[in-house]
N, C-alpha and C positions, 0 to 999 in steps of 0.2 A: 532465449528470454521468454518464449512463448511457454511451456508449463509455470513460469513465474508469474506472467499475466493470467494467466487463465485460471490460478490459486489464489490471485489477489480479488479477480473478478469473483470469483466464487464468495468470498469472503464479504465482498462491498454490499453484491445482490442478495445475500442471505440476513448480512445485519445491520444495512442501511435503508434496502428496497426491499423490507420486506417478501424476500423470494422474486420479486418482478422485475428481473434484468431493463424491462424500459426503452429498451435498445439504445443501454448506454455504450457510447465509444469509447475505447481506451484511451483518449486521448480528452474526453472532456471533462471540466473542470467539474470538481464535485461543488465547490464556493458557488461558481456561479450557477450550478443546478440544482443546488440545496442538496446535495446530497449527502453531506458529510459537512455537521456542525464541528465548534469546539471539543462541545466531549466526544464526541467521533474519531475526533483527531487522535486524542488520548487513546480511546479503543482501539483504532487503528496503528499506533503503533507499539501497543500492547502486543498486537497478534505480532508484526512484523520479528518484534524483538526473543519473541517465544519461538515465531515458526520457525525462521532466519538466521537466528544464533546472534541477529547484528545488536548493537547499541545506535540508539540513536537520542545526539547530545540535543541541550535546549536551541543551540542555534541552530540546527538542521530542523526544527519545524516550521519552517518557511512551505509555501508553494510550490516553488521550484520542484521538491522533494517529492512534496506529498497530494496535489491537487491532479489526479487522476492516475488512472492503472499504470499507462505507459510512463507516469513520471516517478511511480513506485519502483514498479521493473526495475526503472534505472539505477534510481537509487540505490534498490538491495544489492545488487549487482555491484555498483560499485564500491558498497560497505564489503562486501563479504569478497572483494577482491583485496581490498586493504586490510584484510586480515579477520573476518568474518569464522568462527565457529564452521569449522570443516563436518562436522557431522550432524549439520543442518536440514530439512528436506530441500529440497529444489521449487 
């Protein structure tokens, strides 16, 4: 899972934080750190669906899914075990 975070991270710190990683955790909520509004959301799984090969439906934009790195990981990971686009990057 770790090149998956480490892509995700790249991607949050580049077009959420202006380049300045912050010393955000994988693990902290982008909501409660402002890091990633509404249309963020959209942006954000914009890339996932392009990088990743996954779809991701209107009910999977909950929290759970998408409110930090490690809860992305998971996510993609478990979209693209359920039948995720095989010639995806990592």
């Amino acid at each position: 899972m770790e090149p998956i975070k480490k892509r995700i991270r790249e991607f949050v710190v580049q077009n959420f934080l202006f380049g300045q990683d912050n010393g955000v955790t994988d693990d902290a909520s982008f909501l409660e750190q402002g890091i990633v509004d509404s249309t963020g959301v959209l942006e954000l799984v914009a890339h996932l669906q392009d990088r990743y090969g996954i779809k991701v439906a209107d009910e999977e934009l909950i929290p759970d899914n998408l409110d930090s790195i490690s809860a992305i990981a998971a996510f993609v990971l478990r979209k693209r075990a359920a039948g995720g686009d095989s010639h995806a990057h990592p």
